[in-house]
C-alpha positions as CSV (number, residue, x, y, z in Angstrom):
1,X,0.0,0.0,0.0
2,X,2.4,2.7,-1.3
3,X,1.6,5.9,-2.3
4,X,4.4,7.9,-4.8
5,X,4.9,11.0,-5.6
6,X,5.2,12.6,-9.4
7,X,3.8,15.9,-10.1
8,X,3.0,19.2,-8.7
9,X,5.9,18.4,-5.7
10,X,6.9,22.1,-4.8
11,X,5.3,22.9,-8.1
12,X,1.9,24.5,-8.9
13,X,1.2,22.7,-12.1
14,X,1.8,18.6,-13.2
15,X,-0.8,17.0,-10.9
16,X,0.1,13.4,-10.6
17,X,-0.1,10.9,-7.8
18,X,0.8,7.3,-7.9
19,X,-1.0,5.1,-5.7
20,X,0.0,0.6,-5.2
21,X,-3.0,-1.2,-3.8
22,X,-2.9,-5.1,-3.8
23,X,-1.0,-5.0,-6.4
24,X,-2.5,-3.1,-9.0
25,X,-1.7,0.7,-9.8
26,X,-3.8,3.6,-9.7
27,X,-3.2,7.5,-10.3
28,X,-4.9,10.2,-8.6
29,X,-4.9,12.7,-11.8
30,X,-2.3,13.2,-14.8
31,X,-1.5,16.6,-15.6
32,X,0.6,18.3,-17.8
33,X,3.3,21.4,-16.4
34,X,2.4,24.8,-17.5
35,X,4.7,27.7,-17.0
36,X,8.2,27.3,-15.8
37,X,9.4,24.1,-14.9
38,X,11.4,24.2,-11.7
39,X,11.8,20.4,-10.9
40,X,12.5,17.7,-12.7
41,X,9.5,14.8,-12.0
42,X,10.6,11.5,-11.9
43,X,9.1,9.0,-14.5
44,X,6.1,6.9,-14.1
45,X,7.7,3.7,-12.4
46,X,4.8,1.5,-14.2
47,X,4.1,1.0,-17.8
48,X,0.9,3.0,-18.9
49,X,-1.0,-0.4,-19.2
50,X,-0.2,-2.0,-16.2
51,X,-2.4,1.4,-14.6
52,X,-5.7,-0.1,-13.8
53,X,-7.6,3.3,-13.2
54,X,-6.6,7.0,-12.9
55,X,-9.1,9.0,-10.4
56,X,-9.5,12.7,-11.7
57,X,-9.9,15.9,-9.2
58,X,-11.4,18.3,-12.0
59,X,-10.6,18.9,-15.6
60,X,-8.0,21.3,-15.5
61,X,-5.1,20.7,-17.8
62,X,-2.6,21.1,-15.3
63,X,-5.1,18.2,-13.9
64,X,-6.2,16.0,-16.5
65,X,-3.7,17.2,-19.6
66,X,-1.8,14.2,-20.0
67,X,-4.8,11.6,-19.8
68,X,-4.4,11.3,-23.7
69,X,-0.5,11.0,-23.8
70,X,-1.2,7.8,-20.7
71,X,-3.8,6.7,-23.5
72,X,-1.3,7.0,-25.8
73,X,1.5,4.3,-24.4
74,X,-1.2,2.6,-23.7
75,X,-3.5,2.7,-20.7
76,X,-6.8,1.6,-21.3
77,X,-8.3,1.4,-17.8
78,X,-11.3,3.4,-16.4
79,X,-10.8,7.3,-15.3
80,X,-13.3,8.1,-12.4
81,X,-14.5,11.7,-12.2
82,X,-17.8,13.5,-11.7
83,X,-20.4,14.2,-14.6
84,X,-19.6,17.6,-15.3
85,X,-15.7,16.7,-15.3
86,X,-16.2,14.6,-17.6
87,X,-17.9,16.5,-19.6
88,X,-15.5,19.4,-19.2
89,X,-12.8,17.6,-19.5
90,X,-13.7,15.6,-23.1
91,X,-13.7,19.1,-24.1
92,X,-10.5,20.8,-22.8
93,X,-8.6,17.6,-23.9
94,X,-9.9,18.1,-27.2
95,X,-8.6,21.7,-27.4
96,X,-5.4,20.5,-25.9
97,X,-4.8,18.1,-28.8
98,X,-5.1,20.5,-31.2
99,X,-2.6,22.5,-29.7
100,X,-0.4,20.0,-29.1
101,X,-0.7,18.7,-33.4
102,X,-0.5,22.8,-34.8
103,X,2.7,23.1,-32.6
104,X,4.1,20.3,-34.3
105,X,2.9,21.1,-37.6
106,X,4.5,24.4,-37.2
107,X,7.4,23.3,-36.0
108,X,7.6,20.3,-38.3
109,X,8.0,22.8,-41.1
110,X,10.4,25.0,-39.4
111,X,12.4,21.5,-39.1
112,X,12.4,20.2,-42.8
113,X,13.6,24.0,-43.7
114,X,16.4,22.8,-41.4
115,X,17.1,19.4,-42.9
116,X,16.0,17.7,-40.0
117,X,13.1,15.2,-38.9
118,X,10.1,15.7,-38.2
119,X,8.0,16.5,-35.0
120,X,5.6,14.4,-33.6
121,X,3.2,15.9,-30.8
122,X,3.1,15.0,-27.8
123,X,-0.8,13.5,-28.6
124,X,-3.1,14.0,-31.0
125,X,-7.1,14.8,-31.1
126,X,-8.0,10.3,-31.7
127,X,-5.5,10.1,-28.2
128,X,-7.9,12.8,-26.6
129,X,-11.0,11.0,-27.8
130,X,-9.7,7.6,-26.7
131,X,-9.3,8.9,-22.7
132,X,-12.9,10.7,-23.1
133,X,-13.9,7.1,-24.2
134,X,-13.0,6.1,-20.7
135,X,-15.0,8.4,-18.6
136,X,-16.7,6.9,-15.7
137,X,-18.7,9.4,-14.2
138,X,-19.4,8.9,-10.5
139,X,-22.2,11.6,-8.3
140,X,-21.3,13.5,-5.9
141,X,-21.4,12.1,-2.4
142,X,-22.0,8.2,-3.9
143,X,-19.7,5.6,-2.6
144,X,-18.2,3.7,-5.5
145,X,-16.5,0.0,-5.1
146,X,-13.2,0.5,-8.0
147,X,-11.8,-2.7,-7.2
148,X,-11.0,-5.8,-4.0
149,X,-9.6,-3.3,-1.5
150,X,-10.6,0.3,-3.4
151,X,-13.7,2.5,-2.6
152,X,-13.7,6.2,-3.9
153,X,-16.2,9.4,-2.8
154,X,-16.4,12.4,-5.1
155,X,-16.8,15.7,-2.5
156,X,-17.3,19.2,-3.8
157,X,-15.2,21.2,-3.0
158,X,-15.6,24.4,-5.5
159,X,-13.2,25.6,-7.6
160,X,-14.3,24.6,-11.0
161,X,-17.3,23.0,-12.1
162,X,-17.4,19.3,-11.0
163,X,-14.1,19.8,-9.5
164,X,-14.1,17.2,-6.2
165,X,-11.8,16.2,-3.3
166,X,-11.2,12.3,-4.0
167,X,-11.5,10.1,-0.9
168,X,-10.2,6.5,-0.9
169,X,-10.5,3.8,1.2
170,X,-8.0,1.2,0.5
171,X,-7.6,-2.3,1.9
172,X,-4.9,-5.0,1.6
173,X,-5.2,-7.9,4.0
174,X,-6.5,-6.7,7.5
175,X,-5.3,-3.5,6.4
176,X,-7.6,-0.5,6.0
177,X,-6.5,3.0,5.7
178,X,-8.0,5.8,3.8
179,X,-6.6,9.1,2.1
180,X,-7.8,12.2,0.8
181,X,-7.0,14.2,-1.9
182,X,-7.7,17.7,-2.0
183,X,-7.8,18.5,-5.5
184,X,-7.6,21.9,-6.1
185,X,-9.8,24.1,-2.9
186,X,-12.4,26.7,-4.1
187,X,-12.4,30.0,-2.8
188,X,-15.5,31.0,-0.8
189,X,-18.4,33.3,-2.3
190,X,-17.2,33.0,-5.9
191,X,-20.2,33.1,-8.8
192,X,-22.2,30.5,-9.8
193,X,-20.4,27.7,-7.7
194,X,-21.0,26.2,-4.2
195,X,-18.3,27.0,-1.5
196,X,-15.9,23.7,-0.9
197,X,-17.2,21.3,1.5
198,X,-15.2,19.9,4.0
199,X,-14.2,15.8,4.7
200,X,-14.9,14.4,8.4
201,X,-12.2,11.7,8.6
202,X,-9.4,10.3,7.0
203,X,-6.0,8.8,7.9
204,X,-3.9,10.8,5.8
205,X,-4.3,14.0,3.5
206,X,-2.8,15.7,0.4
207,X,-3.7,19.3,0.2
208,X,-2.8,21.6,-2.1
209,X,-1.2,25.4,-1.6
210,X,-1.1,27.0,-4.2
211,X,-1.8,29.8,-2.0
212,X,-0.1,27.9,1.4
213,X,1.7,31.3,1.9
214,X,-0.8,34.1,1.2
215,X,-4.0,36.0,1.7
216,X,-6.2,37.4,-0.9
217,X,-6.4,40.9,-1.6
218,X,-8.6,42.9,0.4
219,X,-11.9,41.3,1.0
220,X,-14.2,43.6,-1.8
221,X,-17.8,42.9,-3.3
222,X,-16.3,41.6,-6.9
223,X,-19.6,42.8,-8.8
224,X,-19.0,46.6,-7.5
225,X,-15.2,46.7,-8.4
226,X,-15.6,45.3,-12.2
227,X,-18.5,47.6,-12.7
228,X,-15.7,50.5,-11.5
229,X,-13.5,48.8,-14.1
230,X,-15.6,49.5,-17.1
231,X,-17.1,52.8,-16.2
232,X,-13.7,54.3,-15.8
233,X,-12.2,52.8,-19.6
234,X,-15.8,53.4,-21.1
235,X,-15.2,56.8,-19.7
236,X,-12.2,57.8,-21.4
237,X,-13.0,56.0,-24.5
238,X,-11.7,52.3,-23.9
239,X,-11.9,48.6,-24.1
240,X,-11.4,46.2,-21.2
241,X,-9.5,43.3,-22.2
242,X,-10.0,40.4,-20.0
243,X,-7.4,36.9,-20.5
244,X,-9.4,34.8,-19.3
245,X,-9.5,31.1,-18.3
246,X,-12.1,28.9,-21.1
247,X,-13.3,27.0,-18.5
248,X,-14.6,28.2,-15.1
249,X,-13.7,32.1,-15.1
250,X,-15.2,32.9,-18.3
251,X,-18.5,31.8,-16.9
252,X,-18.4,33.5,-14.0
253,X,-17.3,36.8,-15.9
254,X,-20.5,36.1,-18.0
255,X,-22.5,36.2,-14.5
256,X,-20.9,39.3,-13.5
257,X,-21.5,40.8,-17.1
258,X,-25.4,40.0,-16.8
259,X,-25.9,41.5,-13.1
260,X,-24.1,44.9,-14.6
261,X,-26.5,44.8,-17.4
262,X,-29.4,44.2,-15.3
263,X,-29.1,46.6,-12.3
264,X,-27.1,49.3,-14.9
265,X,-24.1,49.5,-12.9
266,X,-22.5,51.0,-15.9
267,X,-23.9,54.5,-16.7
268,X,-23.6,56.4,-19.5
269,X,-23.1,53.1,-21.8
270,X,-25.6,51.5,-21.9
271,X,-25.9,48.6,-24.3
272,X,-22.3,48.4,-24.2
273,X,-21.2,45.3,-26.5
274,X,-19.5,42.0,-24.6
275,X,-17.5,40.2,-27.4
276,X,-16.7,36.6,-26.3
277,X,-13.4,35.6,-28.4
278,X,-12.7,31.5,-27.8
279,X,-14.2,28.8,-29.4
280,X,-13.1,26.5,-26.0
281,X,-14.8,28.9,-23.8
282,X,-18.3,28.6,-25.8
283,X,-18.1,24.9,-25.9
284,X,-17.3,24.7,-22.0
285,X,-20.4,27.2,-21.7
286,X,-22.7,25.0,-23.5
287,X,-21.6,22.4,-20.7
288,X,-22.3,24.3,-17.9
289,X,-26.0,25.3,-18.9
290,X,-26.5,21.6,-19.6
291,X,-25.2,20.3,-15.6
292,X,-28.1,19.6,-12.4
293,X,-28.5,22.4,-10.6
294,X,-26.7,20.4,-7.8
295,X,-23.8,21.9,-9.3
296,X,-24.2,25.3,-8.8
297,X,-25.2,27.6,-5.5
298,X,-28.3,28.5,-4.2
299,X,-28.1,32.3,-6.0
300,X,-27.6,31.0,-9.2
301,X,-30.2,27.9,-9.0
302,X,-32.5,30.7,-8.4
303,X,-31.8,32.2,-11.6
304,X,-31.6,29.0,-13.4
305,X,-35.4,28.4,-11.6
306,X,-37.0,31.8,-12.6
307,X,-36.3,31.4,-16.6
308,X,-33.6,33.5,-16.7
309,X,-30.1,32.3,-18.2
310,X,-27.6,33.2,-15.7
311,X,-24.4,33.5,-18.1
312,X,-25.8,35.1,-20.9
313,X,-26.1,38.8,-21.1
314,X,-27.2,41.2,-23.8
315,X,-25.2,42.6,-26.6
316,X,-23.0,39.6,-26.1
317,X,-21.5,38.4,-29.2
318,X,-19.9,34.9,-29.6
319,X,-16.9,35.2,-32.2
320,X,-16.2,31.6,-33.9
321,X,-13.6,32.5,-37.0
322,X,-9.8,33.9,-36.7
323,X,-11.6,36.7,-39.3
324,X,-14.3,38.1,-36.9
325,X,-11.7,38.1,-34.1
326,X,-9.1,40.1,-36.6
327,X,-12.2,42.2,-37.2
328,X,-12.9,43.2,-33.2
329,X,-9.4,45.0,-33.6
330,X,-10.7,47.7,-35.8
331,X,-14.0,48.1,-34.1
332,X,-13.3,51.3,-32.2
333,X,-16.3,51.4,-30.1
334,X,-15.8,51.1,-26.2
335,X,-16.6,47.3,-25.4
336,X,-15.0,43.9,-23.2
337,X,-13.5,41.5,-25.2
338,X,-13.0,38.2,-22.8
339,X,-10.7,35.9,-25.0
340,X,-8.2,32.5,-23.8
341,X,-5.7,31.9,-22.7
342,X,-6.2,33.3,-19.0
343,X,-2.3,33.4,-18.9
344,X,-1.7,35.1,-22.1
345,X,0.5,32.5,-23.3
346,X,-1.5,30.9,-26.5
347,X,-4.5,32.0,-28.0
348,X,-6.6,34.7,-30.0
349,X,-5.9,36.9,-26.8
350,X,-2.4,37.4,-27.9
351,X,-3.4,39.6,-30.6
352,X,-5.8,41.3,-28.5
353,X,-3.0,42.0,-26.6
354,X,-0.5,43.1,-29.7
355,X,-3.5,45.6,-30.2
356,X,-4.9,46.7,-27.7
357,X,-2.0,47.4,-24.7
358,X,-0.1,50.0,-26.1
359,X,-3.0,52.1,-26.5
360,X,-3.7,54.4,-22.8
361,X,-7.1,54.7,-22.9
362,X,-7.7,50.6,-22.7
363,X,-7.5,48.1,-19.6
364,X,-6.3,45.0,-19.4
365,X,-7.4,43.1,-16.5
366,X,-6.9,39.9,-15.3
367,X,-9.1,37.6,-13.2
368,X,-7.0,34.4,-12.6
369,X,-3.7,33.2,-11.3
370,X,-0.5,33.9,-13.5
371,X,2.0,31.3,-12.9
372,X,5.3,32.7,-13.1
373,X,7.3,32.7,-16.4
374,X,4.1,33.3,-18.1
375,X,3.2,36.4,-20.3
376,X,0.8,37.9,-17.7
377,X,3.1,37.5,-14.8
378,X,5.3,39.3,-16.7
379,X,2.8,42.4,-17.6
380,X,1.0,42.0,-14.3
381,X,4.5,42.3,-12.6
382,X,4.9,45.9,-14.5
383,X,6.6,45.0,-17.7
384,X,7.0,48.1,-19.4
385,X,7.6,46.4,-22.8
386,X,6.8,42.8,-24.1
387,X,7.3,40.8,-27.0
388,X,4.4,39.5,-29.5
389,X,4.5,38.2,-32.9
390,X,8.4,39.3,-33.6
391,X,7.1,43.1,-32.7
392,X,8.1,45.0,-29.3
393,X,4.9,46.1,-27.9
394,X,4.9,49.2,-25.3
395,X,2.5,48.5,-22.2
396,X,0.7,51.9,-21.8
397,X,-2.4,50.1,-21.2
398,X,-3.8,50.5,-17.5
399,X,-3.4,46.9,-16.0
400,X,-5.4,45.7,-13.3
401,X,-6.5,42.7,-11.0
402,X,-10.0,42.0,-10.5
403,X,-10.4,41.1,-6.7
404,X,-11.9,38.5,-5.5
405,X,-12.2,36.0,-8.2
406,X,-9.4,33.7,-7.1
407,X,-10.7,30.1,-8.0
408,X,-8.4,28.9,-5.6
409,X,-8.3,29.1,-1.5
410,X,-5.7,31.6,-0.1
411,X,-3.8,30.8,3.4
412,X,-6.9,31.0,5.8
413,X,-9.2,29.1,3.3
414,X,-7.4,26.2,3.0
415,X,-6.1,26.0,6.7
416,X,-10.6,26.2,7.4
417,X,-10.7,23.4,5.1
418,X,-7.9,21.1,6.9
419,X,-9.5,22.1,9.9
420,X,-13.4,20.6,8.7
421,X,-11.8,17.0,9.5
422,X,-13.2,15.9,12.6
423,X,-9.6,14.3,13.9
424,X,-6.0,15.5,12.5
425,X,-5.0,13.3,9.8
426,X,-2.1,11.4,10.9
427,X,0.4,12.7,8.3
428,X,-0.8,15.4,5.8
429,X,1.3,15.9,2.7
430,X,1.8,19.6,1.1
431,X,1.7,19.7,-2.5
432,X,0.9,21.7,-5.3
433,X,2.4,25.1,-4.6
434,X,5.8,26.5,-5.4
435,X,8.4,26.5,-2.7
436,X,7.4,29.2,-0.9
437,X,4.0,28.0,-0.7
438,X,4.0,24.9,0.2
439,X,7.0,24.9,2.8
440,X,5.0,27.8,4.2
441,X,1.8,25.7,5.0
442,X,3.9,22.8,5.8
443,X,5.4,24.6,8.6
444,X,1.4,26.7,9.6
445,X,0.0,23.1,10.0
446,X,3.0,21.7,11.6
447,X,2.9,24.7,14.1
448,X,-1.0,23.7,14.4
449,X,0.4,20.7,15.6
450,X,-0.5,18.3,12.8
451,X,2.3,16.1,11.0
452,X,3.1,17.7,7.7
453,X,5.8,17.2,5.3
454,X,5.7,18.6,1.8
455,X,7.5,15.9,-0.5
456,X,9.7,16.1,-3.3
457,X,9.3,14.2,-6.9
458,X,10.3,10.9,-5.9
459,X,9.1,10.6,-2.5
460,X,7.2,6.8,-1.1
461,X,5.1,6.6,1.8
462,X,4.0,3.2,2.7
463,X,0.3,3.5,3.9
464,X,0.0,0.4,5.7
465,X,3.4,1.1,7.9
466,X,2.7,4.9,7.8
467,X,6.5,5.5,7.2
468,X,8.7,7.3,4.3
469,X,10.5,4.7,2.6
470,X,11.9,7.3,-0.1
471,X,12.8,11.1,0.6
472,X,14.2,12.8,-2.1
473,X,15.6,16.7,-2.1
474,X,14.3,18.3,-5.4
475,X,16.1,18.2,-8.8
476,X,16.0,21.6,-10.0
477,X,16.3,21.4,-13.8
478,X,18.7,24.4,-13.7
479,X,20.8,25.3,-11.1
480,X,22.7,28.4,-10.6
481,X,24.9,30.8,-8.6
482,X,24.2,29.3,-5.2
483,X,22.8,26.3,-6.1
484,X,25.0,24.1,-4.2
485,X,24.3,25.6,-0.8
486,X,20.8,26.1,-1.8
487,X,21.1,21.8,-2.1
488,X,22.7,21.2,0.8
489,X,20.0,23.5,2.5
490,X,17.2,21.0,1.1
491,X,18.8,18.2,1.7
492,X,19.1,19.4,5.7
493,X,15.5,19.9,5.7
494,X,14.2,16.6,3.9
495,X,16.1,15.0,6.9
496,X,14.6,16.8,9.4
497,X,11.1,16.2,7.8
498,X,12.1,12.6,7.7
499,X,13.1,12.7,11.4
500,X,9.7,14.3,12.3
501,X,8.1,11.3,10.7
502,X,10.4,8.9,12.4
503,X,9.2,10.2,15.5
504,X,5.6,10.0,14.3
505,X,6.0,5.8,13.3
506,X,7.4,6.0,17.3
507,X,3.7,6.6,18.9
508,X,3.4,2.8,20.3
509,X,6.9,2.3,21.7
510,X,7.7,1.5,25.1
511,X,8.2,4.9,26.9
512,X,11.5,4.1,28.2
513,X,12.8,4.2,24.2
514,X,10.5,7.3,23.8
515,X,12.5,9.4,26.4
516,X,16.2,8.3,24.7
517,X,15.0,9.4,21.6
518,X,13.4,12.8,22.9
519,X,16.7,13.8,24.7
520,X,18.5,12.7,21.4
521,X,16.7,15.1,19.9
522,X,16.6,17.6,22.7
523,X,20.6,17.4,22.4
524,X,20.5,18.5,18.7
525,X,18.6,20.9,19.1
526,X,20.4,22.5,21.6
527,X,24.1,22.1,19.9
528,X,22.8,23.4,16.9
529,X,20.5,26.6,18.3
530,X,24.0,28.1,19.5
């Protein structure tokens, strides 16, 4: 009963879990890296077709991306996820393979210029049809028997539509212990979605922190503060340019947009046209209006209930070909223009972006996370300058952050989450987060007094013993200036993690052996606080 870890270890992106249960092999989602890659991940120990299911938090890419490449070598085993996942997820995967076949197309041609061989991407659209062929969607809050000795509960817990904590009871023998996996946490209050529910009991936990080390800005009434947005760029004569996410923050955007509309929290403009510029973010719309109302909250059932569709506004304006979206360029009426991706780094908003931020009088504002190395980091960080298309484009642009709309828990929200379990888990395991945030919730739950380590690629916990049988320090991909003492330094602190979980395995020992090993380390501590 071993549990192994691959993706998203002190990185926010690459979700990938590896559980061994009696034998057979299970993963606990497969997502691709996005942004800079810090660490290198360690291979999949197993052949793809020796995986006998892969349990899927939400359909994310940094999630779910990968499902097609596993397809690809050749898995062929059942992937467990809610309804709307499922359905999300066939379509995001979809997208993804495109992207993944132009690329390579591309850069196939740039190669045979070159004289060299061709590239193959990394999957292709049949790969992405073969995993949604393998959908098995289970409800929310239904038990589910996998396998002998495997039992799975889908919890929501916000985020993204469908998105669920995965709980897993696993049996080998006499041996029962379960785990939870956090998935990705949902902010509180957010449009549309419920907040994230909480789990009573478990034996150990894997939580995500992509936030572990900070707070949300100042707590403000999101609805109020976009409507601020637009009246001020209407004003002088703008557009608002929003990079936003296809799936989940587009819709919630669309929310917002109607409420404006409806109580005319824009003055002076009205009939203002909303211009919705991606062909994934339509598609992944149509899914959402076709999910239960179980789904959603009780504000927007309500609107769902009185006839009303709650993400569809007037004046909006879908835009399907690359020739209308050229066309929304030299439209110079004040308008939002809501195009993927959310990061800036692919898509039609790119050239939104080539057009639209050197002019003063427009906004660009961003409602979503911007992992770092990626084009909105950059401009959100204050780049004065960026590059797009070959051309150096000046940011005169006013750049803002909409409040508020984090999909993700900050600090606080995930430590209330961790706290819904009845009992402390008996080891909780930080991942998901870069360094800073997931060594900084590691050591705000360790100083809550719960056992927490936050585990490189690499690292095996056996379940059954409850002890760390592997405890790699990270393998940075490029290390530089003081990388040496930056290893050393890691490698000092992986041992005193493991030490902590030594201790931890010590709970039924005689307390004779107890007290040796307490003024062992009691002696350590003091030699080395000097």
């Amino acid at each position: 009963m071993n549990l192994t870890f691959i993706g998203a270890a002190h990185e926010v992106t690459g979700s990938c879990t590896l559980l061994e249960v009696g034998g057979a092999y299970y993963l606990v989602d497969c997502g691709m890296e996005q942004g800079i890659n810090v660490y290198e991940n360690v291979p999949l120990p197993v052949a793809a077709n020796l995986i006998t299911a892969v349990f899927l938090t939400h359909a994310h890419i940094d999630h779910s991306g990968l499902l097609p490449k596993l397809c690809r070598d050749g898995f062929r085993g059942a992937i467990y996820a809610t309804p709307a996942t499922c359905s999300l997820a066939d379509v995001m995967l979809r997208d993804s393979a495109n992207i993944q076949q132009s690329e390579a197309e591309w850069k196939t041609r740039k190669a045979e210029r070159a004289g060299d061989a061709p590239v193959e991407p990394l999957y292709t659209v049949e790969d992405a049809q073969t995993a949604a062929s393998l959908f098995h969607p289970c409800s929310y809050g239904a038990v589910s028997q996998i396998a002998d000795g495997v039992r799975v509960r889908f919890t929501n817990v916000g985020h993204l539509l469908g998105a669920a904590c995965i709980e897993l009871w696993l049996s080998e023998g006499q041996t029962e212990k379960k785990i939870v996996f956090s998935g990705d946490v949902g902010n509180t209050g957010l449009p549309l979605l419920q907040d994230p529910q909480t789990v009573e009991q478990t034996d150990y936990l894997v939580v995500e922190s992509t936030y572990g080390n900070r707070l949300h800005d100042r707590p403000k009434d999101v609805l109020p503060e976009l409507a601020e947005v637009l009246q001020r760029t209407f004003d002088r004569g703008g557009s608002v340019i929003i990079p936003s996410f296809a799936v989940g923050r587009t819709q919630e955007l669309l929310f917002l947009l109607r409420e404006i509309k409806q109580k005319h929290l824009v003055s002076g403009h009205d009939g203002f046209p909303v211009f919705l510029d991606s062909p994934l973010a339509e598609e992944a719309t149509s899914v959402f209006l076709q999910c239960g109302l179980d789904c959603f909250n009780e504000e927007t059932r309500k609107v769902f209930q009185s006839g009303t569709n709650p993400i569809w506004c007037p004046d909006l304006t879908l835009i399907f070909t690359s020739e209308e979206s050229k066309a929304l360029n030299a439209d110079a009426r004040p308008k939002v223009i809501l195009s993927a991706s959310g990061m800036c780094d692919a898509g039609r908003i790119r050239h939104h972006l080539k057009h639209n931020l050197w002019k003063a009088e427009n906004t660009v504002l961003f409602a979503g996370y911007q992992a770092s190395g990626t084009l909105g980091r950059s401009i959100l960080d204050g780049a004065k300058e960026v590059r797009l298309f070959g051309e150096d484009i000046a940011v005169n642009a006013e750049i803002s952050i909409l409040h508020g709309t984090s999909g993700h828990a900050d600090r606080q929200g995930l430590l209330n989450w961790v706290h819904g379990f009845a009992e402390k888990p008996r080891v909780v395991f930080v991942n998901h987060g870069d360094d800073g945030g997931c060594e900084a919730f590691e050591a705000l739950l360790q100083s809550e007094g719960y056992t927490a380590i936050a585990p490189f690629s690499g690292a095996q916990f056996d379940l059954a013993a409850g002890l760390l049988t592997e405890f790699p320090e990270g393998k940075k991909i490029e290390l530089k200036g003081s990388a040496r003492k930056r290893s050393i330094f890691n490698a000092l602190i992986a041992a005193a993690q493991k030490l902590v979980m030594v201790a931890n395995a010590c709970r039924e020992r005689p307390n004779k052996e107890l007290a040796k090993f307490t003024s062992q380390i009691e002696a350590l501590i003091e030699r080395w606080s000097k």
